[in-house]
N, C-alpha and C positions, 0 to 999 in steps of 0.2 A: 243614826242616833240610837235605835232600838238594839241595833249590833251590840256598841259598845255601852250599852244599858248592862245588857246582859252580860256583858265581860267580867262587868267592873264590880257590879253589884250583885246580880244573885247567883253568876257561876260559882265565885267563892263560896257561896252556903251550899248550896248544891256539894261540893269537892268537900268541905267541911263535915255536912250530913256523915257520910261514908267513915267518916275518922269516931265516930259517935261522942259528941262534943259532952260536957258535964257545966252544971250550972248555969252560970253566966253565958258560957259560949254557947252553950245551949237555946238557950232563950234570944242571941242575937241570928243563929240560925235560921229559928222557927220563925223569927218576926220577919228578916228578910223573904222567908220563903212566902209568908203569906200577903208582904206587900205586894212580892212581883205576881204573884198567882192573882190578886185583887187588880193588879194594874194590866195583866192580861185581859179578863175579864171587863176593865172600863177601856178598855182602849186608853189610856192615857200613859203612856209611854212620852213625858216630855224629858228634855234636861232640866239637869238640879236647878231650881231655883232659893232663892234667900228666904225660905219659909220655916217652917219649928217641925214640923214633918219630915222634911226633907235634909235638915241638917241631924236631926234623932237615925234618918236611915243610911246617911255615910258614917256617922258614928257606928250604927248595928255593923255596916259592910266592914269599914275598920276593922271593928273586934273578929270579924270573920277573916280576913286577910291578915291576922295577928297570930289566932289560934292555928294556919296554917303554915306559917311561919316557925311558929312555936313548935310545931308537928315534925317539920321538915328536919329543923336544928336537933330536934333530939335524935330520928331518924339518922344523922350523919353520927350523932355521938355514939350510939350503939354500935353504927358501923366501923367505927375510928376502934372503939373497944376491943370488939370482937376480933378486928386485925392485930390489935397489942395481943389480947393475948397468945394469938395463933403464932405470933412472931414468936412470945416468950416459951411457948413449949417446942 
């Protein structure tokens, strides 16, 4: 469970971090990073359960596996660009 604790929810911010987020994506970041660091620290590493904490932090993870998403797609657009224009000269 703790594996895919970690997959799921604070790898993304972690992978995120590195892209250096703005704003919003920012703030879901930092809040993942400091739940998983707090749930280090208590040892409680459970599964989600139906709580208002716990549905606020797959929402934070969301926005994290969004703005990487978001990251990736522009990443191919540049790429696709920069092949047109190679093509046209």
């Amino acid at each position: 469970m703790f594996v895919c604790y970690l997959a799921i929810v604070v790898a993304p911010a972690v992978r995120a971090l590195r892209l250096k987020p703005a704003e919003d994506d920012a703030a879901a970041v930092c809040l993942i990073l400091i739940w998983g660091i707090a749930l280090t620290g208590l040892s409680t590493f459970t599964g989600p359960s139906i709580t208002v904490m716990d549905f606020l932090i797959c929402i934070f993870a969301g926005r994290c596996h969004l703005f990487l998403a978001g990251a990736r797609k522009r990443k191919q657009l540049d790429r696709s660009h920069i092949c047109r224009v190679a093509q046209a000269v």
